[in-house]
TORKOL-223757 format. One record per residue (C-alpha): residue in one letter; chain; x, y, z. Coordinates in steps of 0.1 Angstrom, whole numbers. Layout:
A,A,X,Y,Z
...
***
This chain:
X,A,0,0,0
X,A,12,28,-9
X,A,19,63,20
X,A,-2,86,-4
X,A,-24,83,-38
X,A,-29,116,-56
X,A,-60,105,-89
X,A,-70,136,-106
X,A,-65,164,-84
X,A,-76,202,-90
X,A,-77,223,-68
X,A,-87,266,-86
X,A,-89,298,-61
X,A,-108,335,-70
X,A,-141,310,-76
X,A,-127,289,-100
X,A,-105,316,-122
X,A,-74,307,-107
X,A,-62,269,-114
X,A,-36,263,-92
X,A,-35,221,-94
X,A,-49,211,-125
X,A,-57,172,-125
X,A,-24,160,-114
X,A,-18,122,-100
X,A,10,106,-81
X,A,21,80,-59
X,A,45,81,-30
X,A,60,50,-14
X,A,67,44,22
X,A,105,59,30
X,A,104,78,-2
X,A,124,110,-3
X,A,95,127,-27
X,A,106,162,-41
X,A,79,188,-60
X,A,104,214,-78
X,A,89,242,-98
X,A,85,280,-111
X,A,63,303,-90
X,A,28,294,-91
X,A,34,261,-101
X,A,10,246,-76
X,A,34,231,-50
X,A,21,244,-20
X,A,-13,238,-22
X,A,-7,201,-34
X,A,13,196,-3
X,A,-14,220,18
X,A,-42,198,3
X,A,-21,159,11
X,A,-17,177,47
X,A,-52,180,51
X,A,-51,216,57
X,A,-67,228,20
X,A,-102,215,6
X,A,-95,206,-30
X,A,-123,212,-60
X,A,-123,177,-76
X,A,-101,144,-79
X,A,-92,119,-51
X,A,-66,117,-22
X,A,-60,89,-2
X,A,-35,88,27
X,A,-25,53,44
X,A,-55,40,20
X,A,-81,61,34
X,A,-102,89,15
X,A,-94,120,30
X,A,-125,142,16
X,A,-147,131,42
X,A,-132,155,74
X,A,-147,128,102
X,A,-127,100,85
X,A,-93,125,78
X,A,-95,134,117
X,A,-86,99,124
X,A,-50,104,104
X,A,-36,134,121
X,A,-13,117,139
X,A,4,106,111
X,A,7,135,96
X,A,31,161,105
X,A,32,193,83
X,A,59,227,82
X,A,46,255,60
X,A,66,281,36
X,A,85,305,59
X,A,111,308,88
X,A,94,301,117
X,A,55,300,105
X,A,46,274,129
X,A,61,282,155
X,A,57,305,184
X,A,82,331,185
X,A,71,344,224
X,A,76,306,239
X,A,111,290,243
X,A,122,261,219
X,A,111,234,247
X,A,76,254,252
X,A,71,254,218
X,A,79,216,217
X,A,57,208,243
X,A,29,225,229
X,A,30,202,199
X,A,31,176,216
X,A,1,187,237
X,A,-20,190,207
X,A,-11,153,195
X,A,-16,143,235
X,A,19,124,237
X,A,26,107,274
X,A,43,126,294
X,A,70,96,298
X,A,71,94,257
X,A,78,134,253
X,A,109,139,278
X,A,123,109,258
X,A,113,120,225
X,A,121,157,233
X,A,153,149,242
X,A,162,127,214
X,A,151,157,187
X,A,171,186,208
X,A,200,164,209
X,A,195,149,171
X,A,191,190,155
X,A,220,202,182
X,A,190,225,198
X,A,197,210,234
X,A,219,240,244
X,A,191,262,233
X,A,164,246,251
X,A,156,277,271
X,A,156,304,242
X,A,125,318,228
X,A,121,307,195
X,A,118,343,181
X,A,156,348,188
X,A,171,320,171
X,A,186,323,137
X,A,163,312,105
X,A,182,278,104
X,A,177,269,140
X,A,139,281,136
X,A,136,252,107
X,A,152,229,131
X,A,126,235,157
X,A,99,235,134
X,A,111,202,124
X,A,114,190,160
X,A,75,203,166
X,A,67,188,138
X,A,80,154,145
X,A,74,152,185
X,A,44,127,180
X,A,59,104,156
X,A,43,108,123
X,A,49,84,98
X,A,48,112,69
X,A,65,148,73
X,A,53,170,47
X,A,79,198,40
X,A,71,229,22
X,A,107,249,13
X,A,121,241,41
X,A,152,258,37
X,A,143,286,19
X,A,159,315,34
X,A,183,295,51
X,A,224,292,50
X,A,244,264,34
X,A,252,254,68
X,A,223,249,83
X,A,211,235,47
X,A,235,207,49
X,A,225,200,85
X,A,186,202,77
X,A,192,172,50
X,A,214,149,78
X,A,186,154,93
X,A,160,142,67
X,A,178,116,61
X,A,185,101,91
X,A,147,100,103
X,A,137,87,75
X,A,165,56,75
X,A,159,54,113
X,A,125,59,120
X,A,110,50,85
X,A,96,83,81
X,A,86,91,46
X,A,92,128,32
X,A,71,150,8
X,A,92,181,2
X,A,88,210,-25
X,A,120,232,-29
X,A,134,257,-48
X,A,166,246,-46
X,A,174,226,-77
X,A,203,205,-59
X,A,179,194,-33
X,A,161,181,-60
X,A,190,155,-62
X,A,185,138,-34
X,A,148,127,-37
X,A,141,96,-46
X,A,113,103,-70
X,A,112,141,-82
X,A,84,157,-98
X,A,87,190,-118
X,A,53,207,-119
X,A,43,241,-143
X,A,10,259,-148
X,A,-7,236,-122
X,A,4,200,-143
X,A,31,177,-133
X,A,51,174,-166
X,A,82,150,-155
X,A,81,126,-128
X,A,115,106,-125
X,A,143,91,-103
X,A,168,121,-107
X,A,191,93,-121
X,A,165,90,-148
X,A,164,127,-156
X,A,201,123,-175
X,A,193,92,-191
X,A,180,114,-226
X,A,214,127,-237
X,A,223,162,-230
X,A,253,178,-240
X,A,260,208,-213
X,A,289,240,-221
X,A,305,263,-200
X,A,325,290,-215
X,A,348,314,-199
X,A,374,341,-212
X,A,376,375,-225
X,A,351,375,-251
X,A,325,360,-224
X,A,294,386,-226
X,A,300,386,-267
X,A,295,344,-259
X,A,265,351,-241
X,A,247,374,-265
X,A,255,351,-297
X,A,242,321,-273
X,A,208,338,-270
X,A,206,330,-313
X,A,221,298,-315
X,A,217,276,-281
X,A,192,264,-257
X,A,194,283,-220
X,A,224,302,-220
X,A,232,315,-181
X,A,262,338,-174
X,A,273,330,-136
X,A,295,359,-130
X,A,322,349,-159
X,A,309,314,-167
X,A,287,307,-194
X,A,265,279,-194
X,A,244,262,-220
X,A,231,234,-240
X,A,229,226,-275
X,A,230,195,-295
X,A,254,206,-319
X,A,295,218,-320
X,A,292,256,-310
X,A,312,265,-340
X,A,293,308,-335
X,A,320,304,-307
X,A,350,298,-322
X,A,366,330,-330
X,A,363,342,-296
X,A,388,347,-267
X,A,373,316,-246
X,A,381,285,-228
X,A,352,257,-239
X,A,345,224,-225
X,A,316,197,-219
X,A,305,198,-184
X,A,283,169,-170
X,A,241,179,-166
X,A,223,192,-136
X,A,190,191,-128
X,A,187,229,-132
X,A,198,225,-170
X,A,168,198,-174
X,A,146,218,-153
X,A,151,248,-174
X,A,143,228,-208
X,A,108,219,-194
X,A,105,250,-180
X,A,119,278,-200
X,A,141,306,-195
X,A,134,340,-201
X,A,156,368,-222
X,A,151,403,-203
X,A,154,428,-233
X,A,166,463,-217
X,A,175,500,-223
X,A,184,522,-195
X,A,149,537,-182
X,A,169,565,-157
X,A,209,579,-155
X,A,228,590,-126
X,A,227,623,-125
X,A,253,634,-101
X,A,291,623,-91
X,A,294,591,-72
X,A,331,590,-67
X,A,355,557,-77
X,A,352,543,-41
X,A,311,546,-44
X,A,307,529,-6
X,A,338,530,21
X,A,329,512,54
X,A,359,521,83
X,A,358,501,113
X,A,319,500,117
X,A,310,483,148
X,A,270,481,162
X,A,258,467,195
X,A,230,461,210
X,A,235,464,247
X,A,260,435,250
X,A,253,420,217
X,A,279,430,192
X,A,260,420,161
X,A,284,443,135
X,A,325,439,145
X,A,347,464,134
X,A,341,459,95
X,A,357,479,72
X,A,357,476,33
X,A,355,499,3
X,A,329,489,-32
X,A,337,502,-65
X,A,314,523,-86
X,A,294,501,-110
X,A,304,465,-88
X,A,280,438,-80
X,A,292,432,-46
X,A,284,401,-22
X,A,276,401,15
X,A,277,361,24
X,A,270,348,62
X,A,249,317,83
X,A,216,333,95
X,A,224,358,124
X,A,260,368,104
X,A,252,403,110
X,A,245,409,71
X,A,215,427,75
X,A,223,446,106
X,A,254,461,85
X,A,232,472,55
X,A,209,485,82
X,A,234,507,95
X,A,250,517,57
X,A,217,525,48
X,A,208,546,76
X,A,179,525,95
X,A,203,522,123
X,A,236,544,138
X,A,264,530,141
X,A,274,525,175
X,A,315,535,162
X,A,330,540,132
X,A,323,555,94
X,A,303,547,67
X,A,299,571,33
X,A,276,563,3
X,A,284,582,-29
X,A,309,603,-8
X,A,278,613,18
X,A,268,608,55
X,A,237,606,74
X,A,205,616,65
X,A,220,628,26
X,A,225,593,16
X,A,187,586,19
X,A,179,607,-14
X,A,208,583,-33
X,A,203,551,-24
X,A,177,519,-32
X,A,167,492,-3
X,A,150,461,-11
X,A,145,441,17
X,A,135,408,26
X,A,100,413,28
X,A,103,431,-2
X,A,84,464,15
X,A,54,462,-11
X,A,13,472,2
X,A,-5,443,-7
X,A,-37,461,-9
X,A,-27,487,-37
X,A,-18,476,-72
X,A,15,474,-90
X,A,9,505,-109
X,A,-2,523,-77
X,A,30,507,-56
X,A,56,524,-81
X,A,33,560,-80
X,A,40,553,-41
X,A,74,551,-39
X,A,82,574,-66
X,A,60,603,-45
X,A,79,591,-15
X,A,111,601,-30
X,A,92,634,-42
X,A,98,627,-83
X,A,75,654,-101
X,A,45,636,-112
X,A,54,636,-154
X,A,83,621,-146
X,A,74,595,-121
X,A,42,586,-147
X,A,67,585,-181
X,A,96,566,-157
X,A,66,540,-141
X,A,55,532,-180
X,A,96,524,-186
X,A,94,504,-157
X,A,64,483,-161
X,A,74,473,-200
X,A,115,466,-187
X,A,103,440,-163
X,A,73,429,-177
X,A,49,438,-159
X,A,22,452,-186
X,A,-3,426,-178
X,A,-2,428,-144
X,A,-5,464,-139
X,A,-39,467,-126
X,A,-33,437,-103
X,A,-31,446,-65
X,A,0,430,-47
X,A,-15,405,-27
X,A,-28,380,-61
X,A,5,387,-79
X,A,31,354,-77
X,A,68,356,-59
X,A,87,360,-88
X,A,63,391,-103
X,A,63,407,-66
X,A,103,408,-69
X,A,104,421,-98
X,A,81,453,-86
X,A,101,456,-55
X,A,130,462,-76
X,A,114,482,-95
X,A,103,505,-63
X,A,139,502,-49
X,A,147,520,-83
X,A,124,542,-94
X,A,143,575,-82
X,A,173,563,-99
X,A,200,558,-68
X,A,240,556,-73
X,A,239,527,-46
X,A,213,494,-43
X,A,211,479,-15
X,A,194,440,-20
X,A,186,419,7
X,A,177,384,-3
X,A,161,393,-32
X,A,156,363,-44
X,A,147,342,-15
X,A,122,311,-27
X,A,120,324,-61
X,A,124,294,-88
X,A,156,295,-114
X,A,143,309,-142
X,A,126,338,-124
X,A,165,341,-106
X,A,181,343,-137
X,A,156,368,-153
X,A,161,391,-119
X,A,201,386,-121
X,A,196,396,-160
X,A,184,430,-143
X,A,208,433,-122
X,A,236,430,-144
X,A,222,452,-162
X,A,218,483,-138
X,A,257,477,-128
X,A,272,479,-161
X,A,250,498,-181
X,A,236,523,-158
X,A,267,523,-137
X,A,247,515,-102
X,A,263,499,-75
X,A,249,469,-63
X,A,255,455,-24
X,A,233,421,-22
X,A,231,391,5
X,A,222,360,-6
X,A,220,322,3
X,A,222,309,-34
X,A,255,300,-36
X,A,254,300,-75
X,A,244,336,-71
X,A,280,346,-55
X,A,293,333,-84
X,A,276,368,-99
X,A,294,389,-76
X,A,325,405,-85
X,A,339,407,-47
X,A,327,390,-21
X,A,327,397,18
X,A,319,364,37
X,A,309,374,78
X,A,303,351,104
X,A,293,364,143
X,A,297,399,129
X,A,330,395,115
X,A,346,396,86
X,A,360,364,74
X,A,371,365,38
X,A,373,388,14
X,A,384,388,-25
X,A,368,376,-57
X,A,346,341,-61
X,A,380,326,-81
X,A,405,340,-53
X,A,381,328,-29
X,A,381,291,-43
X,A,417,291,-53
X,A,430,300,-12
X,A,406,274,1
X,A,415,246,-22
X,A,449,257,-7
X,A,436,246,28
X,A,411,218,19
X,A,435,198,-7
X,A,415,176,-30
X,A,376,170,-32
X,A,366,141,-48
X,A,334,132,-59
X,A,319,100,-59
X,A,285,78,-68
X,A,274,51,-50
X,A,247,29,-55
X,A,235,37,-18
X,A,249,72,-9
X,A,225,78,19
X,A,237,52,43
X,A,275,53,26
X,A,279,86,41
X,A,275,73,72
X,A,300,45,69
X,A,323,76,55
X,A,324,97,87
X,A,327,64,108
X,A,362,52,89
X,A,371,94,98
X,A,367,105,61
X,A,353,142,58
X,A,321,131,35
X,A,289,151,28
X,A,261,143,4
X,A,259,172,-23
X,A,225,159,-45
X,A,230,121,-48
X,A,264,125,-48
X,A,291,123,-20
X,A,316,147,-18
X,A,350,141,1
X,A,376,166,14
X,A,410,152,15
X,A,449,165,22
X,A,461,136,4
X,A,451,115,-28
X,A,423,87,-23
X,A,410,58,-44
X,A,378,41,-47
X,A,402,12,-28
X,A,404,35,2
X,A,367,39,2
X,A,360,-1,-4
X,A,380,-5,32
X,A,353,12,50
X,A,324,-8,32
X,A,317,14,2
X,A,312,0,-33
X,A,319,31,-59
X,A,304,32,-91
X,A,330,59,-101
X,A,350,87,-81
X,A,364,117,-97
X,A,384,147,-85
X,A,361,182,-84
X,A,362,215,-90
X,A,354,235,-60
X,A,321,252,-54
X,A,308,286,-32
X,A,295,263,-9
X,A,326,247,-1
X,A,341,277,0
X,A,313,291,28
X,A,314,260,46
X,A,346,259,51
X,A,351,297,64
X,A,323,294,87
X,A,332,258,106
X,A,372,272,108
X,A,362,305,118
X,A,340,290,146
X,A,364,266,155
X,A,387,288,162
X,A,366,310,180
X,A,355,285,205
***
């Protein structure tokens, strides 16, 4: 018997003129790992809402465990075998109680024996590395140990299916890494099965089955191994003549991305347009973002600068000396000081709680510093409020007014006369596409649109300096790639400068410098390929490897004292000196290859975060 049976499901919103699932059907198996992946509005959440019992569905059939779960009086009887985390730091939890309150609440509602939930309790603070925390409130902890805990409520009365929606969204590489351990092990210890949407494609990896959804419809369903079985032949391109590459890859190739100065794409011929240029070409093995991105699409951003600086911004557009803000005891920002050039996409890395957003808080004038200097476009204090953009993580948008009536907003706010803000609004709404949803209020507009206005807000008075905040925080790829198009855009054409935190670590690949901060200092600074190239210093070699079971293999890794993680459905290995697969046969693993690898943002942000702690405590 299968864990859940999915025949025909629709489920439509705004009476009936919204379809958000549109007749979909699938099966998950007991210990599956099953992963929904797909753009904004695909329909993700409210199939997992409606298999949680949480969201009535139009038509179709739904059976958990066997049983029919239209009829509520029937469905009441599975709730304890059910546990469900919604979209969102910390949405089911309660930021006032402390992590064990919050615990014991849950388990409360499920009415768990009071001998069964110390043991329990104990067990899931131990297992997530909460137990030191036990007494904060859950409001203070950072957005990865908020999932944790969400987690741990969720799982207090033994469920025997977790239903996970995004997860991680919003949080670090870190605690990413640590939320999958996780996932994994309750589901090899205690049998558990997962049903988990993500907009992280390299989750999507580790599922067992994967389904990528659009428009409501599920149009693959596959074993990620399956997805690379159809032969795709993958570029990247790198090299002088890069952005020429880029532009001539738009005519002749299927979804051309350029990562900072990498250029990826696919085509199913030799990419002979290319040949003439200044580049370095090879093959590079498929991801499930280049198949995702063929069933999906990828969109090419046509732009013309819609506003100019009109004033000097000097060479050094933002110089940070010795900043430093506390509160009370708390130093949150540490005595930072760096310098951004005009025109530079600039990266501000760090775990949740790094300090990142207190620091653009305090450049952008939302907070004082408690010491030290900071000048925007060669100004202090209140002046640098007239020059700058701020698009925060909420992305600061009223839901009740419409787009068009958002931009008038925030163009009045920074007192643009009226014929201009009008003219610069129409620019605006046709550079980002927007026409169609111009009337639309905020609230009924999906993520990807609603980032798109927010930059366009952030920039409607035409600032020197751009201050982004996780700007692109659960949006899918394609609308990333469109947003990144954007960005690159305002740097090199218009000549803004660009300051932007993010937890994509194929975003900091984008950035031209990168500032990496952990406990609200700074821990490395330089370029992505500097960055790399001084950590593969201290690392050595990574290898990665396949294995036919890489979920326990892992495991029997770290216990022979190797330094393993899973990255997808592969296993990566940090090594000083050279291994074979014969090293890894000793300690019970059976290779199906091994292979050295390049290395990645992630292991460069892993790696500065665990040594910098390490040698802080």
């Amino acid at each position: 018997m299968n864990v859940v049976d999915v025949r025909n499901l629709r489920k439509t919103y705004n009476k009936g003129k919204i379809v958000a699932v549109d007749g979909i059907s699938f099966s998950v198996k007991k210990q599956d790992i099953y992963i929904f992946v797909g753009p904004d509005g695909a329909g993700k959440s409210s199939t997992l809402k409606t298999i949680a019992g949480v969201l009535e569905y139009d038509d179709g059939e739904v059976r958990l465990f066997g049983i029919d779960i239209k009829d509520d009086r029937v469905a009441e009887k599975l709730k304890d075998k059910i546990a469900f985390m919604p979209q969102g730091l910390g949405l089911n939890l309660y930021h006032t109680l402390s992590v064990e309150e919050n615990i014991d609440f849950f388990a409360d509602l499920h009415d768990v024996p009071e001998d069964v939930r110390e043991q329990r309790k104990n067990l899931l603070l131990k297992t997530t590395g909460l137990l030191p925390f036990r007494k904060r409130e859950a409001g203070k902890l950072s957005g990865g140990m908020m999932q944790k805990l969400g987690i741990c409520c969720s799982l207090i009365h033994t469920p025997e299916i977790i239903i996970l929606d995004e997860p991680t969204t919003g949080v670090d590489p870190v605690s990413r890494r640590e939320l999958w351990k996780l996932i994994y092990n309750f589901v090899k210890d205690e049998g558990i099965t997962a049903v988990i949407s993500t907009s992280y494609l390299d989750e999507a990896e580790r599922s067992t089955v994967l389904s990528i959804m659009k428009n409501g419809k599920i149009i693959v369903t596959a074993n990620p191994e399956e997805l690379f079985e159809e032969e795709l032949t993958v570029y990247e391109a790198e090299g002088e003549d890069v952005e020429k590459a880029y532009e001539i890859a738009w005519r002749f190739y299927k979804i051309p991305r350029l990562k900072g100065s990498v250029l990826r794409f696919v085509t199913d011929k030799e990419p002979v347009e290319l040949k003439s240029l200044r580049l370095k070409l090879k093959k590079v093995e498929p991801g499930v973002e280049d198949v995702f991105l063929l069933k999906t699409g990828l969109k090419r951003v046509v732009l013309k600068p819609f506003f100019f600086i009109d004033f000097p911004v000097p060479e050094d557009a933002i110089v940070v000396k010795d900043l430093v803000k506390k509160f009370g005891d708390f130093t949150a920002v540490d005595h930072i000081s760096f310098t951004v050039k005009k025109g530079e996409i600039f990266g501000l890395l760090g775990p949740n709680g790094a300090g990142k957003t207190t620091l653009i808080k305090v450049m952008t004038g939302l907070y004082n510093p408690t010491s030290g200097v900071c000048e925007i476009a060669g100004m202090r204090g209140e002046k640098i409020k007239t020059v700058i953009g701020y698009m925060s993580q909420k992305f600061s948008l009223y839901a009740d007014l419409t787009v068009y009536e958002n931009l008038f907003l925030w163009g009045k706010i920074y007192n643009l006369a009226t014929d201009v803000l009008k003219e610069r609004i129409e620019e605006s709404i046709s550079l980002v596409g927007l026409e169609k949803y111009r009337d639309t209020i905020v609230e009924d507009l999906p993520l990807g649109i609603k980032q798109r206005l927010a930059l366009m807000c952030a920039v409607i008075h035409g600032p020197a300096v751009l201050f982004l905040d996780e700007p692109t925080s659960g949006v899918d790829p394609a609308e990333r790639d469109a947003f990144w198009q954007i960005i690159r855009f305002l740097a090199r054409e218009i000549g803004v400068t660009i300051i932007v935190t993010t937890h994509y670590m194929d975003e900091a690949e984008y950035c031209d410098r990168i500032l990496l901060m952990n406990r609200g200092k700074m821990i490395a600074f330089g370029t992505p390929p500097y960055l790399k190239s001084e950590t593969l210093k201290k690392i050595g070699k990574i290898y990665e490897v396949k294995t036919e079971n890489p979920f326990s293999d892992v495991d029997k890794l770290l216990a022979n004292g190797f330094n393993a993680v899973l990255y997808g459905r592969r296993i990566r290995i940090y090594s000083r000196i050279s291994l074979n697969s014969e090293d890894l046969k000793k300690a019970g693993v059976n290779v199906v290859y091994m292979k050295e690898a390049p290395i990645s943002m992630e292991d460069v942000f892993v790696y500065a975060v665990r040594e910098h702690e390490f040698t802080e405590d």
